[in-house]
C-alpha positions in Angstrom: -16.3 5.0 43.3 -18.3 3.0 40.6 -21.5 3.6 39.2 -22.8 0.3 38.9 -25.1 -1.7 41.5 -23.6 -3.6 44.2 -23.8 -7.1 43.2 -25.9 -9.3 45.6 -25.5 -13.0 46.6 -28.7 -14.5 48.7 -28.5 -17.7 50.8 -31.1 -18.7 52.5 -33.4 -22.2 53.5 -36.6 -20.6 53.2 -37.5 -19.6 49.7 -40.1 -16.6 50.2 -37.9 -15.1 52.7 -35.4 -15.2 49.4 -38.1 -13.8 47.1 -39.1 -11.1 49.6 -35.8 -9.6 50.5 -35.0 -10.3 46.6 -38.0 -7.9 46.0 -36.9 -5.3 48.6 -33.3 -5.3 47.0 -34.6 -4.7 43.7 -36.7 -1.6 44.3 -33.2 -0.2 45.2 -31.2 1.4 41.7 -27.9 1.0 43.5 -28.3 -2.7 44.6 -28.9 -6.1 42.1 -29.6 -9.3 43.1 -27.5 -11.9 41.0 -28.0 -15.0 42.6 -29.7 -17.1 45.1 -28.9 -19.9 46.9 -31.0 -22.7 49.2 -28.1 -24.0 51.2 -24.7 -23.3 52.5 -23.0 -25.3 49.7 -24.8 -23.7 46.8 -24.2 -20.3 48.2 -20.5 -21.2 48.5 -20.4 -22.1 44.7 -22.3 -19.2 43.4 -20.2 -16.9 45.9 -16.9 -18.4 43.5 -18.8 -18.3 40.0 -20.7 -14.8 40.5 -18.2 -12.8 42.6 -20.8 -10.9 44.2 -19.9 -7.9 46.3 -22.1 -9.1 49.1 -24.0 -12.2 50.6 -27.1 -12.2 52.9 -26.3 -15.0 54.3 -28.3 -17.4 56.9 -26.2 -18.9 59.5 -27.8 -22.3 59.7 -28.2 -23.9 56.4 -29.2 -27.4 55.0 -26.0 -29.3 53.7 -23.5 -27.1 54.9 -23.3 -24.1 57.7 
């Protein structure tokens, strides 16, 4: 068990529904939002460089699904 945050990765097209669930997240001590991405290829490359514990994820993205 750690005691810090669970690291969060979002991907998503639409850029307020990134900033709202960003918002949501970040009311929550035990949950941090490290990154966001706009399309399937961004999200892969933050997924390598950030290591985030988990990615909300949308399953049809621009560029790459």
């Amino acid at each position: 068990m750690t005691d810090r945050p669970a690291r969060i990765l979002l991907a998503d097209d639409l850029p307020l529904f990134r900033q709202a669930i960003a918002q949501l997240i970040d009311t929550q001590a035990d949950l941090e939002v490290v990154g966001q991405a706009p399309n399937g290829l961004l999200a892969v490359e933050a997924a390598i460089e950030l290591r985030p514990d988990v990615v909300v994820l949308d399953v049809e993205m621009p560029v790459m699904n």
